[in-house]
C-alpha positions as CSV (number, residue, x, y, z in Angstrom):
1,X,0.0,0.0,0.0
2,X,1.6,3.7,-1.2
3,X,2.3,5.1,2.1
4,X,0.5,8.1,2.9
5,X,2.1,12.0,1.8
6,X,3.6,14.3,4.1
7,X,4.0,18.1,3.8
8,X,7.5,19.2,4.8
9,X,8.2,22.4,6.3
10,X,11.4,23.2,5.2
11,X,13.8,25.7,7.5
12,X,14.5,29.3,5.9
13,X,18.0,29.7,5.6
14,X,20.2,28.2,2.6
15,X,22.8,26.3,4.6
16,X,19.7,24.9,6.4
17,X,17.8,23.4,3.6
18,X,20.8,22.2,2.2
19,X,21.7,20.4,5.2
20,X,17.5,18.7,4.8
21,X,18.3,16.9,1.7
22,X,19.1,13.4,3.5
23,X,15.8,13.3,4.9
24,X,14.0,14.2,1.1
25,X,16.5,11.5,-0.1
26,X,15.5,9.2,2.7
27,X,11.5,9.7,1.6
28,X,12.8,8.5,-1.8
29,X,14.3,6.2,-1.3
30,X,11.1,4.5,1.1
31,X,9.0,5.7,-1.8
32,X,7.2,8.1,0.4
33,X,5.7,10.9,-1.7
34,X,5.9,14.2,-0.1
35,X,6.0,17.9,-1.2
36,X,7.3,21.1,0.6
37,X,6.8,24.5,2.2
38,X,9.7,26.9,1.6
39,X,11.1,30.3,0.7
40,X,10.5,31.3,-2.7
41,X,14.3,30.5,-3.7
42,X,14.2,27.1,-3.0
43,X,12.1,26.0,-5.5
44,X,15.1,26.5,-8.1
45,X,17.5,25.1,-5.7
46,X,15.1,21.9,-5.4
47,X,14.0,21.5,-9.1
48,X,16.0,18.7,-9.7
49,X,14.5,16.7,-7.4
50,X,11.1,14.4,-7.4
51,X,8.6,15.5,-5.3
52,X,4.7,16.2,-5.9
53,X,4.4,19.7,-5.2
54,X,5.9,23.2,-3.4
55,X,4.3,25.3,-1.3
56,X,6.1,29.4,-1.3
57,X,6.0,30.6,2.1
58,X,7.2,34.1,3.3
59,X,7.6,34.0,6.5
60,X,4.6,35.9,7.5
61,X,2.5,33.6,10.0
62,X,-1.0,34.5,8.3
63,X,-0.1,34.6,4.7
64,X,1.8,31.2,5.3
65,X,-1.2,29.6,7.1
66,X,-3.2,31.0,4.1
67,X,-1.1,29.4,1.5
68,X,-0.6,25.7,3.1
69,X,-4.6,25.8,3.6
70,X,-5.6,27.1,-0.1
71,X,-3.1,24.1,-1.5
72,X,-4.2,21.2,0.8
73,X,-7.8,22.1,-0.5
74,X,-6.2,21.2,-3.6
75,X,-4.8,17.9,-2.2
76,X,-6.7,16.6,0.6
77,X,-4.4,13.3,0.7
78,X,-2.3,15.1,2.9
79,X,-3.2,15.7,6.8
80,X,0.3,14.6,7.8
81,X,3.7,17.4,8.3
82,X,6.7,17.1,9.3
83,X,8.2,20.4,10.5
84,X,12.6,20.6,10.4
85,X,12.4,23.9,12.3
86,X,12.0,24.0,15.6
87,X,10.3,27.6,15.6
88,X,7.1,28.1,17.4
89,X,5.8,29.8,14.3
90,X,6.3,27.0,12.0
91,X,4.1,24.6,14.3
92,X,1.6,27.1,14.7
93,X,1.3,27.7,10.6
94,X,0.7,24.0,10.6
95,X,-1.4,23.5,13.3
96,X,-4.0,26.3,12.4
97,X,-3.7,24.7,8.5
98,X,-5.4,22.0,9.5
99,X,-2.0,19.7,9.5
100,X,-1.1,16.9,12.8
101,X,2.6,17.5,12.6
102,X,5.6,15.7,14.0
103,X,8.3,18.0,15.2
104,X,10.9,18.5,18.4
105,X,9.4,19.5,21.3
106,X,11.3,22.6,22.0
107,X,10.3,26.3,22.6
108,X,7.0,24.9,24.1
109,X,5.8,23.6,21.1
110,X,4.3,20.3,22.5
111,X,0.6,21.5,22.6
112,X,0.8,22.5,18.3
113,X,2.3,19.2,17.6
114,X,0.6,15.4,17.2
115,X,3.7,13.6,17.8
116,X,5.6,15.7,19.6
117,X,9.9,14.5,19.5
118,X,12.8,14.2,22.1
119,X,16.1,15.9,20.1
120,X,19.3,13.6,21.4
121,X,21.0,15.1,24.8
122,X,24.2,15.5,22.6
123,X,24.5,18.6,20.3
124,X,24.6,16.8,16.7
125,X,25.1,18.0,13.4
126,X,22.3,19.6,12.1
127,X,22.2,16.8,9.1
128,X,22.2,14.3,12.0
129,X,19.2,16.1,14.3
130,X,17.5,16.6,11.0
131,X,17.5,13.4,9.5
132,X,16.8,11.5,13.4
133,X,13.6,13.3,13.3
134,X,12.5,12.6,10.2
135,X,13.3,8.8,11.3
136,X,11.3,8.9,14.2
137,X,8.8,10.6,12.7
138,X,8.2,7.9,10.0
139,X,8.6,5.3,12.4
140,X,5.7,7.0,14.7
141,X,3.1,6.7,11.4
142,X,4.0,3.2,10.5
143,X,6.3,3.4,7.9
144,X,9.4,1.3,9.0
145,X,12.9,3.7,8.6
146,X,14.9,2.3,10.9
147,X,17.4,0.6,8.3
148,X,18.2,4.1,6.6
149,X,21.5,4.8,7.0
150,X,22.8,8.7,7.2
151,X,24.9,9.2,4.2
152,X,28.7,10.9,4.4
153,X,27.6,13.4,2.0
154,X,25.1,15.4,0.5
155,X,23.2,14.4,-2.9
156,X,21.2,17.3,-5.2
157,X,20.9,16.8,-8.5
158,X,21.2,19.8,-10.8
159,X,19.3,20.4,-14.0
160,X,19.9,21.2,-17.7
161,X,19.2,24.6,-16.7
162,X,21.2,25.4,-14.0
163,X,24.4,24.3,-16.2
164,X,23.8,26.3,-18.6
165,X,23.3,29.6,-16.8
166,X,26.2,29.0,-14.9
167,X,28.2,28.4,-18.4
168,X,26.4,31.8,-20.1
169,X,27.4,33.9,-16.6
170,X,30.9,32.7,-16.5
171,X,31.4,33.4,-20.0
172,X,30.2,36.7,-19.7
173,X,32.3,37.7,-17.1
174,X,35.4,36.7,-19.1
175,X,36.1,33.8,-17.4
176,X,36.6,29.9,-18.7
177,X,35.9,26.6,-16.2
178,X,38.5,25.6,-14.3
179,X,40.5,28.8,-14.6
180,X,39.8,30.6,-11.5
181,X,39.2,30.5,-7.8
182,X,35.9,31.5,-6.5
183,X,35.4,33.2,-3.1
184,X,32.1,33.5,-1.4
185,X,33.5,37.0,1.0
186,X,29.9,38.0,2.2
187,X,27.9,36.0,5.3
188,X,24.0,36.7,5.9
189,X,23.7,37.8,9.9
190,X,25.6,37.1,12.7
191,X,26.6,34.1,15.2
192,X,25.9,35.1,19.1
193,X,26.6,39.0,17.7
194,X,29.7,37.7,16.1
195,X,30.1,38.8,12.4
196,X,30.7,35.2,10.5
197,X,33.3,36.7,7.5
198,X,36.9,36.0,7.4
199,X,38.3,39.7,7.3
200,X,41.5,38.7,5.1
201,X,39.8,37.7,1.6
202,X,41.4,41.3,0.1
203,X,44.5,40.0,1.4
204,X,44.4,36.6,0.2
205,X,42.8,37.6,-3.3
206,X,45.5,40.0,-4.1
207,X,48.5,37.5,-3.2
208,X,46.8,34.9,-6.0
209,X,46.4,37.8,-7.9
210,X,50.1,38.5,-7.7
211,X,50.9,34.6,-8.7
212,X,48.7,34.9,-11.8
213,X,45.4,33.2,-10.7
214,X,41.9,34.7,-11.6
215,X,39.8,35.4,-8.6
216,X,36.4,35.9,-9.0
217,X,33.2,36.5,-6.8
218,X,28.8,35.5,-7.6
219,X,27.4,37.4,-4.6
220,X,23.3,37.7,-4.8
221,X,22.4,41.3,-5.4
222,X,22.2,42.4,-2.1
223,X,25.3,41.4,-1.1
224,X,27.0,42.7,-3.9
225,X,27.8,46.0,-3.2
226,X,29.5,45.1,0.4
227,X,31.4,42.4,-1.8
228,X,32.9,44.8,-3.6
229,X,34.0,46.8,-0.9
230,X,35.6,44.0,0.9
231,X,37.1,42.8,-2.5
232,X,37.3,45.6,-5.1
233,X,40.2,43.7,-7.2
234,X,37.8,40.3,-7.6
235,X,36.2,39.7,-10.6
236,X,32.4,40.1,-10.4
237,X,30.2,37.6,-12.0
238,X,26.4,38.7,-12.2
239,X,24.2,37.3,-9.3
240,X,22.4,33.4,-10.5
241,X,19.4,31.5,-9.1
242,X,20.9,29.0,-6.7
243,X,20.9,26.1,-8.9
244,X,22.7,28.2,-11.3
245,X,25.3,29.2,-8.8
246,X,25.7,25.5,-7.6
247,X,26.5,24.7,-11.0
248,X,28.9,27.6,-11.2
249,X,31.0,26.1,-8.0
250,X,31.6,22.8,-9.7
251,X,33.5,25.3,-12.9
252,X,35.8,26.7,-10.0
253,X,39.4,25.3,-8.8
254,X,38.6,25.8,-5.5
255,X,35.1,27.6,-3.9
256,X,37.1,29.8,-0.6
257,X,34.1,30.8,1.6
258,X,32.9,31.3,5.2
259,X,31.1,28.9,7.2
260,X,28.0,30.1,5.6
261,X,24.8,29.1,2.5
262,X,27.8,29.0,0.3
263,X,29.2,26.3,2.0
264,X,26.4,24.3,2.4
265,X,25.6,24.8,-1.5
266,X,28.9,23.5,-2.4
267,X,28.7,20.5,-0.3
268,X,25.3,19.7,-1.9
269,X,26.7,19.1,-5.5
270,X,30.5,18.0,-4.3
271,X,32.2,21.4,-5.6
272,X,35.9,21.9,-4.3
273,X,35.8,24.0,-0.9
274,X,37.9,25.2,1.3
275,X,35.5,26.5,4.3
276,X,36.7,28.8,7.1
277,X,35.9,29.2,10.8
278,X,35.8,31.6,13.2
279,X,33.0,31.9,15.5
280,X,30.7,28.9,14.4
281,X,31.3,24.9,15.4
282,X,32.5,23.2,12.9
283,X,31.1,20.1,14.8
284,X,27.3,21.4,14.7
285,X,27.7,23.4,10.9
286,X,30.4,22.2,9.1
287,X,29.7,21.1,5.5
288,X,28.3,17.6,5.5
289,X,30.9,15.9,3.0
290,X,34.2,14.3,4.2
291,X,36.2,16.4,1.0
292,X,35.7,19.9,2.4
293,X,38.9,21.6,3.4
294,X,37.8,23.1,6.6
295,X,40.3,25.7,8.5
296,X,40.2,27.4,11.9
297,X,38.0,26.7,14.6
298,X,35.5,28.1,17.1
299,X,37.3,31.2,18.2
300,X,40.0,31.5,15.7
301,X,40.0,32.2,12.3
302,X,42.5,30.9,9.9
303,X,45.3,32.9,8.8
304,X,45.9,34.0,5.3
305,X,49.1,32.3,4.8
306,X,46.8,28.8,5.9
307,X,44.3,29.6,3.7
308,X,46.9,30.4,0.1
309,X,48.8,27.5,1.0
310,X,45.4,24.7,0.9
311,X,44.2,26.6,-2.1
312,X,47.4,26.2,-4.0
313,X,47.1,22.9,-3.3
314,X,44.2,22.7,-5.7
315,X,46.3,24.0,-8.5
């Protein structure tokens, strides 16, 4: 018997979803059909992959609730979610949609949620916490996903599309696959009021620059301008779509970038990174793929002459 849909809330950062995709593999792979609820951008990031439907959210508790409501009138099979963030607001969008939900228990969230989840007493991974509850959460409606194993890396599968734009951008700017390093110099928010960018990627641009190597940058276009100013020597390649931008990391030598989306995006479709710490745990947020090059640590940044030496490496 085909197991019964789930609606997955997804979480609303890039690294974040990135770090989901074992558990959307893991429905695959039990032939569980499924759709999700998202940020806009994901559904370009996601394309590649085989799932029954996408629902935009904005972040915005009633317009959400709205839009999971108007599409489950559209597809009534599905009274089951599964929530990856651990926000209040994300059970409450659920709950009030009409949805029983599995999720952790945390911020008080018991009362929104059907089956509500113990998280381990040891801080894992995110991939690891992630991919647990989906576990548990398949195991509490039946469907038997104890034998899934947690794989070393991450899997997403880019289109036709996504190559292509990346090819068309890179040409544009000049530049030819496999002939330049790509840095990644800009970091959405902070960590515990800590800013998350290695300060040094003007430094460490201009001594490849020096040794002949192209350096270029892809920030999105509200990062672009601060990119600039922290890099003004970089070559600038015009912002992508995500999948396009994944597609651009595999063209690079090497993607340099902070412990950040970038990161995560890289790891996804098994691009060449080097990834730096500073003031995030690599043991919680480090890309999930034993090939990434990761340098510094919680409380210390790497210093520039680390980070040429690795990325001559990849030369």
């Amino acid at each position: 018997m085909r197991p019964e849909p789930i609606l997955i809330r997804l979480p609303n950062w890039v690294g974040d979803v990135c770090m989901s995709l074992p558990v959307l593999d893991m429905l695959q792979r039990l032939n569980v059909p499924f759709s999700v609820c998202a940020r806009g951008w994901a559904k370009d990031l996601l394309s590649g992959l085989t799932m029954e439907g996408f629902v935009p959210m904005s972040g915005r508790l009633l317009e959400d609730v709205f839009e999971v409501r108007e599409w489950r009138k559209k597809h009534p099979n599905y009274r089951h979610g599964l929530l990856l963030p651990d926000s209040l607001s994300s059970a409450l969008c659920f709950r009030l949609a009409g949805l029983q939900s599995a999720g952790w228990r945390d911020d008080g969230r018991s009362l929104l949620l059907k089956w509500p989840l113990n998280k381990a007493p040891d801080p894992e991974h995110a991939v690891q916490s992630g991919f647990a509850l989906a576990q548990q959460a398949l195991q509490s409606w039946g469907i038997n996903a104890s034998a899934q194993v947690l794989p070393e890396r991450l899997q997403l599968p880019l289109t036709k599309q996504h190559t292509q734009s990346a090819h068309d951008h890179l040409s544009a700017a000049g530049l030819k696959a496999g002939d330049f390093v790509l840095i990644a110099p800009t970091a959405t928010g902070t960590h515990r009021g800590q800013a998350k960018v290695w300060s040094q990627f003007d430094a460490f641009t201009r001594i490849l620059q020096n040794n002949g190597v192209r350096v270029a940058m892809c920030p999105p276009k509200s990062e672009q301008a601060g990119a600039l100013r922290s890099v003004p020597t970089a070559d600038l390649i015009e912002p992508l779509r995500l999948g396009g931008f994944c597609a651009l990391t595999r063209l690079a030598k090497v993607v340099v970038c902070n412990d950040s989306g970038v990161a995560h995006l890289c790891a996804a479709v098994g691009s060449k990174q080097i990834t730096l710490f500073g003031v995030t745990n690599p043991a919680r947020t480090r890309p999930w793929t034993p090939d990434s090059v990761n340098l510094g640590q919680l409380g210390q940044w790497p210093t520039v002459g680390e980070v040429v030496a690795r990325t001559q490496q990849f030369f």
